[in-house]
matplotlib code that plots the C-alpha trace (Angstrom):
import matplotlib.pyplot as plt

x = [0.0, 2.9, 4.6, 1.1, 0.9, 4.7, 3.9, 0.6, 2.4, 5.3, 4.1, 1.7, -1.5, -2.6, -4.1, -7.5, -10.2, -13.7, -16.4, -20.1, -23.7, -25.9, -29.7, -31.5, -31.9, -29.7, -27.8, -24.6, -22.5, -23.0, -22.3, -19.2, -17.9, -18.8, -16.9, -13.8, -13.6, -14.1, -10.6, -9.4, -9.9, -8.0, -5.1, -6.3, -6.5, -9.1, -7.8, -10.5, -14.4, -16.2, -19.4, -22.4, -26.4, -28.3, -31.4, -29.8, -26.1, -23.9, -24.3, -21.1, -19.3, -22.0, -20.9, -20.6, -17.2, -16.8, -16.8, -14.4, -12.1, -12.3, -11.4, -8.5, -7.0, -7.5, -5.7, -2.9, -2.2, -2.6, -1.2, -3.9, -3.7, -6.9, -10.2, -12.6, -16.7, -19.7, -21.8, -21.3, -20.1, -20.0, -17.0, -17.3, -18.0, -14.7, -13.0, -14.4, -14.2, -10.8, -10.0, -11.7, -9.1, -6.5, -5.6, -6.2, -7.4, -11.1, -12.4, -15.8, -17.8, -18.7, -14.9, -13.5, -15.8, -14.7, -11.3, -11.4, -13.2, -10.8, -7.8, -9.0, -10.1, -8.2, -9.9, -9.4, -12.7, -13.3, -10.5, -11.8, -15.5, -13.7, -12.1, -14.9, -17.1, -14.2, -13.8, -17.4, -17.9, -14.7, -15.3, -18.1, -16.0, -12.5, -13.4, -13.2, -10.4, -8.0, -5.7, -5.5, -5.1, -1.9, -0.6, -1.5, 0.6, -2.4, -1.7, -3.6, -3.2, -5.3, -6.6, -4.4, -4.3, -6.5, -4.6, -3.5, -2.8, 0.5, 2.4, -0.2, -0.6, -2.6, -4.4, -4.6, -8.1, -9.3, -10.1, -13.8, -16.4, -18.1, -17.9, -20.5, -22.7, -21.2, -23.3, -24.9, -23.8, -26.6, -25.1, -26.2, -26.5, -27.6, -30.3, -30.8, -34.4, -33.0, -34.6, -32.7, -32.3, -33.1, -30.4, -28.7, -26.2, -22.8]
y = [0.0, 2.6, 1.7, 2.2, 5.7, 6.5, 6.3, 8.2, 11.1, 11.1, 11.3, 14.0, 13.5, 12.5, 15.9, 15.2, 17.4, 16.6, 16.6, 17.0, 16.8, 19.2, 17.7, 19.2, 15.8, 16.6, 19.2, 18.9, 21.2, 19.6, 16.4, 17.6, 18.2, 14.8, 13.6, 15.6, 14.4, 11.1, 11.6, 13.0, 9.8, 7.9, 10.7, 12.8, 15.9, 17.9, 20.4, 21.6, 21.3, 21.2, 21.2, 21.6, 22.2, 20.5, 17.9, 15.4, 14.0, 14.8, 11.3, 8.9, 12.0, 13.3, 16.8, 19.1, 18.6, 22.5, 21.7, 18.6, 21.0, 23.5, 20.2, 19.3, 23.3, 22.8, 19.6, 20.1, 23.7, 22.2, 19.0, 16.7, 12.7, 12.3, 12.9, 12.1, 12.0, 12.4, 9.6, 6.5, 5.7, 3.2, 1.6, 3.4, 6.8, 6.3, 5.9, 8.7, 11.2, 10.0, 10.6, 13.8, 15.2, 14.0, 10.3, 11.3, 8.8, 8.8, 7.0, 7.7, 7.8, 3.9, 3.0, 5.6, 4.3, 0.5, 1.3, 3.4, 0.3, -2.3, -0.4, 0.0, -3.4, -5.6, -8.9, -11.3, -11.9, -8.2, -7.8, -10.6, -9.5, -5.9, -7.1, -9.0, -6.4, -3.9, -6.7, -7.2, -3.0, -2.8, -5.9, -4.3, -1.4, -3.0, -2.1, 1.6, 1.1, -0.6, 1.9, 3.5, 0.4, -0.3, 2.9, 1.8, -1.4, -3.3, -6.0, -9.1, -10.4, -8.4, -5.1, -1.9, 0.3, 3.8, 7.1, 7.7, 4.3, 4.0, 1.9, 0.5, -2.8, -5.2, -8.6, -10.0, -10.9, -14.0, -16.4, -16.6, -14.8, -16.7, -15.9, -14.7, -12.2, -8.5, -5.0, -3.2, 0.3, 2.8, 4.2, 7.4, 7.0, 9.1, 8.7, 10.2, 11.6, 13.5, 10.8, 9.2, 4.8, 3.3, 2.7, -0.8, -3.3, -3.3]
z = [0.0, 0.9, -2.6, -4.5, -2.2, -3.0, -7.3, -7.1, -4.4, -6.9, -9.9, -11.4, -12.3, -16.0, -17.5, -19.0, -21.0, -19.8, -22.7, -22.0, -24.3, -22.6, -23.4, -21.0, -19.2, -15.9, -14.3, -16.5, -14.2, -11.3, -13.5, -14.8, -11.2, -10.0, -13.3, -12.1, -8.8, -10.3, -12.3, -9.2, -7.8, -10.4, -10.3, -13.3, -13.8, -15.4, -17.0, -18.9, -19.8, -23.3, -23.2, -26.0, -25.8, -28.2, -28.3, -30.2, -30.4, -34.0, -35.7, -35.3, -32.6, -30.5, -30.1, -33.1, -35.1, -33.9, -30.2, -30.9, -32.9, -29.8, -27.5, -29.7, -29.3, -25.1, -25.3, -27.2, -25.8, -22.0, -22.8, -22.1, -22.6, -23.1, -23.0, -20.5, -21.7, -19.5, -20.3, -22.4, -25.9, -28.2, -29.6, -32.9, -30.9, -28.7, -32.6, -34.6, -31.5, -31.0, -34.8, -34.4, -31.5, -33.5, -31.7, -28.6, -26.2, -25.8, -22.5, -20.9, -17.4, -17.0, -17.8, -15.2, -12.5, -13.4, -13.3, -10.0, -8.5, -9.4, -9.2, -5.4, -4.4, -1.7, -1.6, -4.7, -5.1, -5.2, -7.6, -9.9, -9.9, -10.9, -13.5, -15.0, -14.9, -16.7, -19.1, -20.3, -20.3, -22.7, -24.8, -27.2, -27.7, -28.8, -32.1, -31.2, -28.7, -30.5, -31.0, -27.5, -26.0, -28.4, -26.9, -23.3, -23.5, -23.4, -26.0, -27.2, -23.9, -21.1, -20.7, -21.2, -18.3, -18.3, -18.2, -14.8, -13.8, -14.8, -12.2, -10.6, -10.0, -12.6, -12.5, -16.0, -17.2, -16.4, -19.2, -20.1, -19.1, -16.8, -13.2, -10.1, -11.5, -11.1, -9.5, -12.5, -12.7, -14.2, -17.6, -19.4, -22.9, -25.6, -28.0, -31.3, -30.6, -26.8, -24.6, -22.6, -22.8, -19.3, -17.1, -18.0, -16.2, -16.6]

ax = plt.figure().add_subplot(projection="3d")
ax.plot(x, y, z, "-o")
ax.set_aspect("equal")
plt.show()
């Protein structure tokens, strides 16, 4: 535990830009903030915040290719290593928005909360049923990821470690998929009419 304390005291936080599609549909500031103390948590920091009203998400990147042009600028002139969005995307949405800020890594809420929860937990079982559950959530979006998780280290192998995780310890995947059923985390996801989907399982 002191080692783990002596990496994240040492080394600086991961600088992130949050991105945000205002519907209407929940207090996004107060969103935004919990979404910053969330990369707090996994020793990120958020160095800015992109946000854009509209009813219904830009087809393929969700917010306007303006907006993504404006969150490409913040990054590169603050340095940020990725990109950090409030809700949840697809695998293709992680690519094209990741294409759109000019390769830089794309990870959204669901992931960060994963990876905060098995990066912290002590028991085996409680590392295993965090790793399953990370493992299902990024499966279906390998397609979209492939190329950040090349840059993470992540391999063929096992899951690549999220920005800000660098030197902490990892349990390789388990084979399979089976396993003890894992908690369902409520997901926001964005529909092309501005309703939102029901809250589904992880």
């Amino acid at each position: 535990m002191s080692e783990l304390y002596d990496i994240l005291t040492e080394t600086p936080p991961t600088k992130v830009v949050l991105l945000a599609l205002d519907q209407g549909l929940w207090d996004c500031e107060r969103s935004l903030a919990e979404l910053s103390a969330l990369c707090e948590a996994n020793h990120m920091e958020a160095v800015a915040q992109i946000t854009q009203k509209r009813q219904t998400p830009e087809t393929g990147i969700v917010l306007g290719s303006g907006k993504l042009e404006e969150a490409s600028f913040a990054a590169q002139t603050l340095g940020a290593e990725c990109a950090v969005f409030d809700g949840e995307l697809t695998g293709s949405q992680i690519r094209n928005i990741s294409n759109a800020l000019g390769g830089l890594e794309v990870i959204d809420r669901t992931m960060l909360i994963l990876e905060i929860f098995r990066s912290r937990a002590v028991t085996n079982e409680g590392k295993l049923q965090t790793e399953l559950a990370l493992l299902r959530y990024r499966l279906p979006r390998l397609q979209g990821m492939g190329e950040a998780l090349s840059r993470q280290g992540g391999g063929g192998g096992g899951g690549g470690r999220l920005p800000g995780q660098a030197g902490k310890p990892h349990y390789p995947h388990p084979p399979g998929g089976g396993g003890r059923r894992t908690s369902g985390l409520p997901a926001r996801r964005f529909k092309p009419e501005g309703r939102p989907l029901p809250a589904a399982p992880v």
